[in-house]
C-alpha positions as CSV (number, residue, x, y, z in Angstrom):
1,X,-6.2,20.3,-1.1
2,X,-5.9,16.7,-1.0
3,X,-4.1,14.4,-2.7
4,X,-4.3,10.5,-2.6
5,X,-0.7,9.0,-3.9
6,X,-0.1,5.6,-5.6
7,X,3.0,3.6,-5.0
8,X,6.2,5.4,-4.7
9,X,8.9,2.5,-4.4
10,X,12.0,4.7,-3.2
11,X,11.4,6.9,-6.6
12,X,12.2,10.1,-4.6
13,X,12.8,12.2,-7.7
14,X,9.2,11.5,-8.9
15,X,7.8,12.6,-5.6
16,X,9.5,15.7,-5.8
17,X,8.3,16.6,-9.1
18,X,4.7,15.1,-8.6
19,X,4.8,17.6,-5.1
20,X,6.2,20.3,-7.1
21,X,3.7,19.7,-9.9
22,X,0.9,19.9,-7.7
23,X,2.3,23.0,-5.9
24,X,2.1,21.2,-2.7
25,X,2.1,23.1,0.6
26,X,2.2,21.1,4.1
27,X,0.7,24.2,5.9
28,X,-2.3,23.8,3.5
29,X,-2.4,20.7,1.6
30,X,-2.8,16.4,2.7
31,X,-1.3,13.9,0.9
32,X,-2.3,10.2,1.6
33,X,0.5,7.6,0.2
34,X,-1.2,4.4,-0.6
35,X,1.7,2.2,0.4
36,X,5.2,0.8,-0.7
37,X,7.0,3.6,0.1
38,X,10.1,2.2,-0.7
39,X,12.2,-0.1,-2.1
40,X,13.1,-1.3,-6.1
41,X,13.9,2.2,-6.6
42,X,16.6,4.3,-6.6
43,X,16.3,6.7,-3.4
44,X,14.5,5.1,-0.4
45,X,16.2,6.4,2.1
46,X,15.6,10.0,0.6
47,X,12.4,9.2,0.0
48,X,11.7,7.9,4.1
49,X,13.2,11.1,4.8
50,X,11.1,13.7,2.6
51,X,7.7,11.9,3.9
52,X,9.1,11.6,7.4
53,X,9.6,15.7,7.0
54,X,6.3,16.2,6.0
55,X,5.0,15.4,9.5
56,X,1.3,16.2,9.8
57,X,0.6,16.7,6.2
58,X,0.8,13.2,5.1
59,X,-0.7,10.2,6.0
60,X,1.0,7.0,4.9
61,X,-0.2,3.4,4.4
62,X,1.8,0.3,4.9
63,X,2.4,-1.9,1.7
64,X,4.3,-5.5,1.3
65,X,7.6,-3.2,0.4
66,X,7.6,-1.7,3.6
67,X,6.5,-4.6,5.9
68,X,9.3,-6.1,4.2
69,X,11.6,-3.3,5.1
70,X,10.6,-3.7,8.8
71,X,11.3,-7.5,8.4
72,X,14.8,-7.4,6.8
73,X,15.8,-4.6,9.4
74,X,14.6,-6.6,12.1
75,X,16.6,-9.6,11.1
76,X,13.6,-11.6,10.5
77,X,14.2,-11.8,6.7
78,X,17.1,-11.6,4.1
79,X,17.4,-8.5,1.7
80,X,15.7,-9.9,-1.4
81,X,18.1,-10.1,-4.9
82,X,16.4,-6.6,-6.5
83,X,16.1,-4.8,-3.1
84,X,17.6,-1.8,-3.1
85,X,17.4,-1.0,0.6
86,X,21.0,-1.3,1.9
87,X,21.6,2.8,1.8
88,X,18.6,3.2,4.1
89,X,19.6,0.3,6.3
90,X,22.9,1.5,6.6
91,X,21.8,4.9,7.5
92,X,22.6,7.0,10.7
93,X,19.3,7.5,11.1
94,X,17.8,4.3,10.3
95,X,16.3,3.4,13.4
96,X,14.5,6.5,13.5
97,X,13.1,5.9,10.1
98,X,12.8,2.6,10.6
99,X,10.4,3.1,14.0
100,X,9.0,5.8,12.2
101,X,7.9,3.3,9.1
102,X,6.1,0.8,11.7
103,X,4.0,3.5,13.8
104,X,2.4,4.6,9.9
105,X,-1.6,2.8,8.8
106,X,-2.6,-0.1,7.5
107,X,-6.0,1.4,6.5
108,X,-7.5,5.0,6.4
109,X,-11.2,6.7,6.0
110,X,-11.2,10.3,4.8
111,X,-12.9,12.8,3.0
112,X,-15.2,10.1,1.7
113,X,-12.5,7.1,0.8
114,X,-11.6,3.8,2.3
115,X,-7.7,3.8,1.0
116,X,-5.9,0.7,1.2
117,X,-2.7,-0.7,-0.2
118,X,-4.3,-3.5,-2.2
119,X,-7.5,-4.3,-1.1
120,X,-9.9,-6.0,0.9
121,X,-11.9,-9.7,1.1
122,X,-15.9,-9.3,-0.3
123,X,-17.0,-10.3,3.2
124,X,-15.9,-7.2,4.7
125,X,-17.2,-3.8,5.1
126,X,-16.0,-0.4,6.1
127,X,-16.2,-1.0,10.0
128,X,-14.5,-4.3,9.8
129,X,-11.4,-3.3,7.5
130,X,-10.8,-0.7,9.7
131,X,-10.6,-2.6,12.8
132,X,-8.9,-5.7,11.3
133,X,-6.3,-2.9,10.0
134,X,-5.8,-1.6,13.6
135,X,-5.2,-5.1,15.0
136,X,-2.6,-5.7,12.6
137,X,-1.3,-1.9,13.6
138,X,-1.3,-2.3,17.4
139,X,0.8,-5.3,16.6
140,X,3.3,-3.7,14.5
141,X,3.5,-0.7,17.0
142,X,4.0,-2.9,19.8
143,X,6.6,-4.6,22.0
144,X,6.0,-7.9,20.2
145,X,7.0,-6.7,16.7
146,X,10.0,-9.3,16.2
147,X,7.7,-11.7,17.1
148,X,5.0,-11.2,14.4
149,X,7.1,-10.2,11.7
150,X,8.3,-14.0,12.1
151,X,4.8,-15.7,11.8
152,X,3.5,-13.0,9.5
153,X,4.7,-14.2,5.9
154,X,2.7,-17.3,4.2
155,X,-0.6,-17.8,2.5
156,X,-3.0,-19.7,4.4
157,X,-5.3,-19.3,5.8
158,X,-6.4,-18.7,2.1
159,X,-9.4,-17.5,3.3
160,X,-11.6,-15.1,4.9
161,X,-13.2,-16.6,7.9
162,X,-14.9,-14.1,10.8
163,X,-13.5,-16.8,13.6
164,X,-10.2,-16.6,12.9
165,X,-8.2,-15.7,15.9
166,X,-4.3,-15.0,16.6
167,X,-1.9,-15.2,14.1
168,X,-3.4,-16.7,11.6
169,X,-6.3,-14.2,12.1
170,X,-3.6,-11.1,11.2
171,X,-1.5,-12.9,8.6
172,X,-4.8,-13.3,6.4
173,X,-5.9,-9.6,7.0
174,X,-2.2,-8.6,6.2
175,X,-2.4,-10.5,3.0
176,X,-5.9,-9.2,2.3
177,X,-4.5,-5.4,2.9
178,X,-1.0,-5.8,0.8
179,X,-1.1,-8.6,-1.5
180,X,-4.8,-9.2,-2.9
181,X,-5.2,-8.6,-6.5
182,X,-7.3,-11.6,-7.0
183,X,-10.2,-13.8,-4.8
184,X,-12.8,-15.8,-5.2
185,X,-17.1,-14.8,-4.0
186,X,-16.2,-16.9,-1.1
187,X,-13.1,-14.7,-0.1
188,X,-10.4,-17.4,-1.1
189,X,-7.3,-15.4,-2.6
190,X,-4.9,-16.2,-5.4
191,X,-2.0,-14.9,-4.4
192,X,0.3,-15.8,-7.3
193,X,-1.3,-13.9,-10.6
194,X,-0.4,-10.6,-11.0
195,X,-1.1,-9.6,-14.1
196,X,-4.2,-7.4,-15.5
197,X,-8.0,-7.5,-14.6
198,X,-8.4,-9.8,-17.6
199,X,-5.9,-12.5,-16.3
200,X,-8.1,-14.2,-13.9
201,X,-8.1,-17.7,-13.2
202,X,-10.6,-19.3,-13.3
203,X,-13.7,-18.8,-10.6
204,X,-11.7,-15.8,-9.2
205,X,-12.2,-12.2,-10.0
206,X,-10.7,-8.9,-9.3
207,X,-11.1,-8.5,-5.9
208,X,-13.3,-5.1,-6.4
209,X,-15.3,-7.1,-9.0
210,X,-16.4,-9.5,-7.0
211,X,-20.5,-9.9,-6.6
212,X,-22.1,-8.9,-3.3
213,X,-19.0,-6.9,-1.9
214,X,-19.6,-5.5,1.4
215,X,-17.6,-2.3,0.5
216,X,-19.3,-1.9,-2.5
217,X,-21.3,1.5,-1.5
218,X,-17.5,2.8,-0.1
219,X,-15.6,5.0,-2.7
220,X,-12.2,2.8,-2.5
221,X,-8.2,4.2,-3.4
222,X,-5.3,1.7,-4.0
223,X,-2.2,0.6,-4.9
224,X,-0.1,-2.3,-5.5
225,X,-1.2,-3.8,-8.9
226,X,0.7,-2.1,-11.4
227,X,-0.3,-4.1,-14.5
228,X,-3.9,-2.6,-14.1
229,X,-2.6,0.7,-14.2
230,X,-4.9,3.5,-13.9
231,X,-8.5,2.9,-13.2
232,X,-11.0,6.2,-12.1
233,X,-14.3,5.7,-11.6
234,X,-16.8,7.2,-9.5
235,X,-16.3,4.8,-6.6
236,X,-12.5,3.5,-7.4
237,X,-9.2,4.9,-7.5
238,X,-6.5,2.3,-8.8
239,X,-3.6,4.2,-8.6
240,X,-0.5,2.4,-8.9
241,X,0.8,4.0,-12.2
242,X,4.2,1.6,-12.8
243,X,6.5,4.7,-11.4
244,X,9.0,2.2,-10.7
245,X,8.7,0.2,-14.1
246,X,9.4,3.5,-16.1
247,X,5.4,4.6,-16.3
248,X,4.2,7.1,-14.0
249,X,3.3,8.7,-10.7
250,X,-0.1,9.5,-10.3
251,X,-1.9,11.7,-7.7
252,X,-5.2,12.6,-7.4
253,X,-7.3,15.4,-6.3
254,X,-10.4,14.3,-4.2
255,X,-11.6,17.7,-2.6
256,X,-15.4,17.9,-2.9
257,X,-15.8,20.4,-5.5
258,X,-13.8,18.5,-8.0
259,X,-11.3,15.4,-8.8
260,X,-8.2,15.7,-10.6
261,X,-6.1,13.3,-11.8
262,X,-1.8,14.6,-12.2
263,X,1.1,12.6,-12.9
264,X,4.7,12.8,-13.9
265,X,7.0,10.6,-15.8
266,X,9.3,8.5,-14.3
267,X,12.8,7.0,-14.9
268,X,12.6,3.1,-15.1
269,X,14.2,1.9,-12.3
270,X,13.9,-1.8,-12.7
271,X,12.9,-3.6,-15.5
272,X,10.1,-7.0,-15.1
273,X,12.1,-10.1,-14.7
């Protein structure tokens, strides 16, 4: 079976119930986390640990938590006022973990779906969010990680341009793949709303409703954007449930023969401020 996972956010008791739930088994089964791994909740270093352990059977997608992770363990950012990293950080076997965390996806294609943490700009198709996701990977994985972690945070350039090059060419396709809830038909993000579907500014739209999409015809999974909550449709997969928030932890069965949707409750761990 596989099962494609929304955001986790150190909940470690939810993943256990959700795999016991599921009646997961890593000789048999696939699970595909759709990023933010960790932090806000209660348990991300156990919860580092139990996907670490699951080796082969899970593939695991890079969200702004855990880039942030790699930046505050890498010195090239403070610990943020509600992180609640400082067990992991502080761990014998952080470094492990923490080289681990930086060698996992920033995009993935299988059994039929284009999973990302967020999203992607209208002006890009399958072929080019999957190389745009490995440029950013082959940075991350490199020996020149320090280095872009420090000129990877801001928003600009705003938008999607094919001749962007360098830095600026990866911080936009990092945004794009861990922050986008929002754009414009021209591929200019908002990168400050976050709240539902309905909350658009003006001339923007959800970034999967925008007109002419190049991924359109590509069945698309997701995370990030809690306040849309669950959204299953033929060709979408929104699946970042608010298991942090107190909602849920949502999986998703997308074998050919059938799709089912599972989740368990979860304890609120922080509360919006």
């Amino acid at each position: 079976m596989n099962y494609l996972i929304g955001d986790l956010q150190g909940c470690c008791d939810a993943l256990e119930q959700l795999l016991a739930k599921v009646g997961f088994s890593p000789s048999r089964d696939h699970a595909y986390f759709l990023g933010d791994l960790v932090n806000r909740g209660p348990a991300s270093l156990a919860t580092l640990r139990r996907l670490h352990g699951l080796g082969s059977a899970a593939t695991c997608l890079l969200g702004n938590h855990d880039l942030h992770l790699l930046a505050v363990a890498h010195g090239v950012r403070d610990a943020g006022r509600s992180d609640t990293l400082a067990e992991l950080l502080h761990a014998p076997d952080r470094h492990a973990l923490i080289d681990w965390l930086r060698q996992q996806r920033m995009a993935h294609h299988a059994h039929g779906w284009l999973m990302v943490h967020a999203g992607v700009a209208p002006q890009w198709d399958l072929a080019t969010t999957l190389q745009l996701a490995g440029e950013v990977e082959q940075r991350l994985q490199g020996p020149g990680l320090v280095d872009f972690l420090r000129v990877m945070y801001g928003n600009e350039p705003s938008r999607w341009d094919a001749g962007l090059q360098g830095d600026a060419r990866l911080r936009l396709a990092v945004n794009v793949l861990t922050r986008i809830r929002f754009c414009s038909a021209d591929g200019t993000l908002d990168l400050k709303t976050k709240e539902a579907a309905g909350a658009a500014p003006e001339g923007f739209y959800p970034w999967f409703e925008v007109p002419g999409r190049q991924t359109a015809g590509v069945p698309m999974a997701f995370g990030h954007w809690s306040t849309l909550g669950l959204v299953n449709r033929p060709d979408l997969l929104a699946l970042d449930t608010g298991c942090v928030w107190g909602g849920q932890l949502t999986a998703v069965r997308v074998d050919s023969s059938a799709r089912e949707v599972i989740q368990v409750a979860c304890e609120q761990a922080q509360r919006p401020g």
